[in-house]
C-alpha positions as CSV (number, residue, x, y, z in Angstrom):
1,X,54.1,97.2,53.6
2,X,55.0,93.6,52.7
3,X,58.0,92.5,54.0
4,X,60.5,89.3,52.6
5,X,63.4,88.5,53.4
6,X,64.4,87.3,49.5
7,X,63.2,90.5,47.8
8,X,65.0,89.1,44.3
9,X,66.2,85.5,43.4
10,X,70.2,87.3,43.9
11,X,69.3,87.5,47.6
12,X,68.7,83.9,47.9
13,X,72.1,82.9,46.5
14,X,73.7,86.0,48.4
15,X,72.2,84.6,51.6
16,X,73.8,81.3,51.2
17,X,77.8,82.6,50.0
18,X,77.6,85.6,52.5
19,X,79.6,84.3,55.6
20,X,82.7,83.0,53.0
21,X,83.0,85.5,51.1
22,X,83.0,87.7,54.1
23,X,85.8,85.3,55.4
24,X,87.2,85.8,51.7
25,X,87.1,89.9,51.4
26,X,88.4,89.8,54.8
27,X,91.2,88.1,54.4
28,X,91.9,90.0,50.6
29,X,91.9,93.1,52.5
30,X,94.3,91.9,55.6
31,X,96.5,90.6,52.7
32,X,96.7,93.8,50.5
33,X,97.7,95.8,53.5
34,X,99.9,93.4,54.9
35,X,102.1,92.4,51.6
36,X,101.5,96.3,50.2
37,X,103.3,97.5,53.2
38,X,106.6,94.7,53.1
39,X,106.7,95.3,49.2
40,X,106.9,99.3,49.8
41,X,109.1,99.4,52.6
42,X,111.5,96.7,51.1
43,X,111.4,97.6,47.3
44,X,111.8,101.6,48.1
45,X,115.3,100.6,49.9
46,X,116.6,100.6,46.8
47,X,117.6,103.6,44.7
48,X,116.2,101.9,41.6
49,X,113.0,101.8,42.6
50,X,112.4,105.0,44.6
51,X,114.2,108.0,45.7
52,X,114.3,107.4,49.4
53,X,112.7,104.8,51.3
54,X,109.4,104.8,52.3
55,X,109.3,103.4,55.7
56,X,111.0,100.6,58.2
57,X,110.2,97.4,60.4
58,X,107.2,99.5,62.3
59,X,105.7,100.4,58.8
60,X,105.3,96.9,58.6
61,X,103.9,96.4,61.7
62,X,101.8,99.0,61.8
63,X,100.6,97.6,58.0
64,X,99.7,94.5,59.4
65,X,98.1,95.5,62.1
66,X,96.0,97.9,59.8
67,X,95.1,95.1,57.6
68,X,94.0,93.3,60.6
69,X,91.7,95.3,61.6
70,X,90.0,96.5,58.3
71,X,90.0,92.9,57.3
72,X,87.9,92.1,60.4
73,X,85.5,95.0,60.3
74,X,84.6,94.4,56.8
75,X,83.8,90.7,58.1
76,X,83.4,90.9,61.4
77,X,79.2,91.7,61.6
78,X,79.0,88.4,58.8
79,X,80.7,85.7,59.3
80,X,82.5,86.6,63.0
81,X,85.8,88.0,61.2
82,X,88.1,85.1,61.3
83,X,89.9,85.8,58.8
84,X,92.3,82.9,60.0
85,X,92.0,79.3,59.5
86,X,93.8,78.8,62.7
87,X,91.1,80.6,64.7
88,X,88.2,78.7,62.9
89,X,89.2,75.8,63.9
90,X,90.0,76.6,67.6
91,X,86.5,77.7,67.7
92,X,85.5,74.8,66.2
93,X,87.2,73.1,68.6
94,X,86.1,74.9,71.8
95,X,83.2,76.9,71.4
96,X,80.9,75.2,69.2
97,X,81.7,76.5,65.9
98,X,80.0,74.3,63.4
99,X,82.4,72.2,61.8
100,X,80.4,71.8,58.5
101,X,81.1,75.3,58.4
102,X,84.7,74.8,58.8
103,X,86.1,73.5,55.4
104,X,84.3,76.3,53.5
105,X,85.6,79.0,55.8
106,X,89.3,77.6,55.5
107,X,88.8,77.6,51.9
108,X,87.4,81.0,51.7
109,X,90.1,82.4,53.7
110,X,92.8,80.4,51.7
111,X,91.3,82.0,48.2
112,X,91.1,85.4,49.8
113,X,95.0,85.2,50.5
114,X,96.1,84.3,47.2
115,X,94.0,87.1,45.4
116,X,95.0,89.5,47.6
117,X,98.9,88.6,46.7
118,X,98.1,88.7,43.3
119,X,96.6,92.3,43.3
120,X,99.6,93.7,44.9
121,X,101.7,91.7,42.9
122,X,100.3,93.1,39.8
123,X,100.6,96.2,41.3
124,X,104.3,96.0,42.4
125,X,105.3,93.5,39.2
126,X,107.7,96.4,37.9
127,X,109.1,97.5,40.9
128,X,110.0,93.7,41.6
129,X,111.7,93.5,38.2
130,X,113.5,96.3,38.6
131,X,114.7,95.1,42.3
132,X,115.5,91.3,41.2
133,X,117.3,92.7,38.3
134,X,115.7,91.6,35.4
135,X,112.2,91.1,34.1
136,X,110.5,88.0,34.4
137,X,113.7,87.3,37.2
138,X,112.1,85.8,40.9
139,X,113.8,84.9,43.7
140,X,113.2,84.3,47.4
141,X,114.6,87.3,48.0
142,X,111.4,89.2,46.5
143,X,109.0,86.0,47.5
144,X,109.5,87.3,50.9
145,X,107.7,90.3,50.4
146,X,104.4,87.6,50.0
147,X,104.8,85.0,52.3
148,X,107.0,83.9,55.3
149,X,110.8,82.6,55.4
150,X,113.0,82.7,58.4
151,X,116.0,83.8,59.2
152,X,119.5,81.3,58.4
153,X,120.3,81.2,62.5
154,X,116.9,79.7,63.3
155,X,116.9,75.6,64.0
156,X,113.5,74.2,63.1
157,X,112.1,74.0,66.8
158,X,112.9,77.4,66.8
159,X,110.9,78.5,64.3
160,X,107.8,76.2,64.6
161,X,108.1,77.8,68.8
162,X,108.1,81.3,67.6
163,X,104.7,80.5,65.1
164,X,103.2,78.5,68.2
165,X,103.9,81.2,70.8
166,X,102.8,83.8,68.9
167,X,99.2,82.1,67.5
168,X,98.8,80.9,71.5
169,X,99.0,84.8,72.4
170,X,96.4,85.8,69.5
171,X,94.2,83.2,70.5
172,X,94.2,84.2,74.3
173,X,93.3,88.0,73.5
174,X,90.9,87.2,71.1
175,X,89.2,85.4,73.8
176,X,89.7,87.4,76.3
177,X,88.3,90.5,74.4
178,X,84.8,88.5,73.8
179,X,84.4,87.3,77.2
180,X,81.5,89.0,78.6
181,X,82.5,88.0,82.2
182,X,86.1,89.6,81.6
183,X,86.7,93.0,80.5
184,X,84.4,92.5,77.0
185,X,85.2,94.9,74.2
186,X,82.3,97.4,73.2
187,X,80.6,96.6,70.1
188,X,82.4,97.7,66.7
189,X,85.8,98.4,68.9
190,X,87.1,94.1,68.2
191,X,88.9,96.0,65.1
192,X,91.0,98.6,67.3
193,X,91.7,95.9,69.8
194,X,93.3,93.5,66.9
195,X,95.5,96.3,65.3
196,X,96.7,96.8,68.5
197,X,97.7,93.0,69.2
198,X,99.1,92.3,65.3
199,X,101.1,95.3,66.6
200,X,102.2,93.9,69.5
201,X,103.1,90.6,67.9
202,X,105.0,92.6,65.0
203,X,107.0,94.9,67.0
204,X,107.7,91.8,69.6
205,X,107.7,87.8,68.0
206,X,108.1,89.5,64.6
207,X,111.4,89.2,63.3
208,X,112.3,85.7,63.9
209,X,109.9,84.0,61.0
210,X,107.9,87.1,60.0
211,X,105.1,86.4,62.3
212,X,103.0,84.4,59.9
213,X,100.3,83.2,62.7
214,X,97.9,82.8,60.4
215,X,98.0,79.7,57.9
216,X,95.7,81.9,55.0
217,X,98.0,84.7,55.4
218,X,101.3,82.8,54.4
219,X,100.1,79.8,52.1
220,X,97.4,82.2,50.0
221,X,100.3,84.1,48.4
222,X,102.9,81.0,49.0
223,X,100.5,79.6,46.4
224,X,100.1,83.0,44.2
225,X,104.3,83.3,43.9
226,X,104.3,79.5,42.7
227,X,101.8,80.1,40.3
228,X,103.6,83.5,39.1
229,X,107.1,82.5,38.5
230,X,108.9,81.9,41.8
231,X,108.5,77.6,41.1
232,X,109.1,75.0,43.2
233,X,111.5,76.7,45.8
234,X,108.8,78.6,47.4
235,X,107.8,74.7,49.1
236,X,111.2,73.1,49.0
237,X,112.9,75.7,51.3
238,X,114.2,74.1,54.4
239,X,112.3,70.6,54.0
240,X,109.0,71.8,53.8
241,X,109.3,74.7,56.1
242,X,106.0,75.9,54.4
243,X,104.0,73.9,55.9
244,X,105.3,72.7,59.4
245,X,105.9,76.3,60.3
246,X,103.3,78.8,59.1
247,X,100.7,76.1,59.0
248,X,100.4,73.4,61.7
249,X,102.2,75.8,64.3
250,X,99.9,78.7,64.2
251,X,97.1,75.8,64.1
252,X,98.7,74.2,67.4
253,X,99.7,77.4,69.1
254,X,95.9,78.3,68.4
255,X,94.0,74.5,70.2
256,X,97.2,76.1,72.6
257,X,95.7,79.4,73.8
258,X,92.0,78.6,73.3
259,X,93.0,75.5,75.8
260,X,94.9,77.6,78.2
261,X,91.9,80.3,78.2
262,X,88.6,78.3,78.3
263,X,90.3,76.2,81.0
264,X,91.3,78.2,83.3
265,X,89.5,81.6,83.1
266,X,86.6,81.3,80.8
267,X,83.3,80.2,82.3
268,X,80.9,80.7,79.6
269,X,78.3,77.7,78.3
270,X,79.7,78.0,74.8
271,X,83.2,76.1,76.2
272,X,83.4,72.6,76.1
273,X,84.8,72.6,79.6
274,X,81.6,74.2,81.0
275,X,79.2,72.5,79.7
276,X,77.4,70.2,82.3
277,X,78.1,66.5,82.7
278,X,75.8,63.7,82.4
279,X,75.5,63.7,86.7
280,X,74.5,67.6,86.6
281,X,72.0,67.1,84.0
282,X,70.6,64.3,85.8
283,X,70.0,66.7,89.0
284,X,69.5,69.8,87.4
285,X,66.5,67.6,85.7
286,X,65.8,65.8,89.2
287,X,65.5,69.5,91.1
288,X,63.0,70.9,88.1
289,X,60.7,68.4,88.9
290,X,61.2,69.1,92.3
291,X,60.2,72.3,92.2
292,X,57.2,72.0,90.0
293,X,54.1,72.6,91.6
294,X,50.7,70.9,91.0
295,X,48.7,72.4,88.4
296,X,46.1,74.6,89.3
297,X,42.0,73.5,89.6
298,X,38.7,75.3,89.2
299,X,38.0,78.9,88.2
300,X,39.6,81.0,91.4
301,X,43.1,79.0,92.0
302,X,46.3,80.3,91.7
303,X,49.3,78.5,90.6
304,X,52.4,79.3,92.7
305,X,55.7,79.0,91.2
């Protein structure tokens, strides 16, 4: 039977957009789940919308932490299931991720969050009316349910500690749980593990800032509810929160944890801090040649090795 692995010309192009738009699905699903479940929980509160509400601050959780996991099983087997641009570049940083890979995968990622806002935006765009109080009426209050705004108490250091803090933690598990010299997760069980750490983070670091940890997750649909109504406001609110916040922190609280992991407990070649310096390749070459016996002569000898 003859075997190729481009059966059609489709297969060619599909071989070359398969690990982003794996990144991209991924991070679509983690979004639907994520926002579906803060947009039900919140808009069913009121008596406008539904009869009685449909769930609390665990349904949230628990939605994230589902989106999590679906997002990285759908992608997981492709592209390594990302689905965060803060992890990508960690990687990148650390364990030899390809960084020509990098601006595509952030980009993917970025695309995948604001189309999975906009499907449960138009699938909530009536509910949100009726909530705001008038068609066609947006407000932070309801841009909330997309993307990440923290509470009035919380001073700027604050907040940027509570995105670092939590993004160093992710990082450290998802480490940890890949580490083949540590207590490695079984193939296909990465997914269970994540649900149970978005959990964690949720039901812990949550409140504060909404636990955005993930720059895809909050600037996707911070970009969807500009583009659908909510204006200007959704960047302007406390000087650029948007970016210094659930951006750079999660970034930094990620090069954080993948630091404090690789350093100190990881001892894998992939790390930068184990691979061998220009001394230990000089005797590692020095003790090869050492060892290399004499190549063998005539039709009876036997080379020992």
């Amino acid at each position: 039977m003859y075997l190729t692995k481009y059966p059609n010309r489709w297969s060619r192009y599909r071989e070359m957009i398969r690990e982003p738009f794996a990144e991209f699905l991924g991070v679509a699903i983690l979004i639907i789940f994520g926002t579906g479940v803060v947009c039900q929980v919140v808009l069913s509160s009121s008596t406008d919308v539904a009869p009685s509400p449909k769930g609390e601050y665990l349904s949230i959780s628990l939605g994230w932490g589902v989106g999590t996991a679906m997002g990285v099983w759908v992608s997981g087997g492709v592209s390594g299931g990302h689905i965060n641009p803060a992890v990508t570049i960690a990687l990148a940083t650390y364990r030899g991720f390809p960084w020509k890979k990098v601006p595509i995968y952030i980009f993917a990622q970025l695309l995948g969050g604001i189309v999975g806002a906009a499907i449960v935006y138009a699938d909530y765009f009536h509910a949100i009316d009726i909530f705001e109080g008038g068609r066609g009426v947006r407000t932070l209050k309801t841009a909330g349910f997309f993307s990440t705004y923290a509470l009035d108490y919380m001073t700027s250091v604050s907040c940027f500690f509570s995105e670092f803090i939590g993004t160093a933690v992710l990082l450290i598990v998802v480490l940890a749980m890949n580490d083949k010299n540590n207590l490695a997760v079984p193939a296909g069980l990465p997914p269970l593990v994540l649900f149970f750490l978005i959990l964690g983070i949720g039901v812990a670091l949550g409140m504060e800032t909404g636990y955005a940890i993930n720059p895809a997750r909050d600037l996707g649909p911070r970009i969807l509810t500009s583009m659908v109504g909510y204006g200007r406001a959704v960047y302007t609110f406390r000087n650029q929160y948007w970016l210094w916040c659930p951006v750079i922190a999660p970034i930094m609280g990620a090069q954080a944890g993948a630091f404090l992991y690789d350093a100190f407990i990881f001892t894998g070649e992939e790390s930068i801090f184990n691979k061998p310096n220009a001394e230990t390749r000089r005797r590692r070459l020095h003790a090869r040649a050492a060892q290399r016996s004499p190549a063998p002569a005539g039709p009876n000898s036997v080379e020992i090795v």
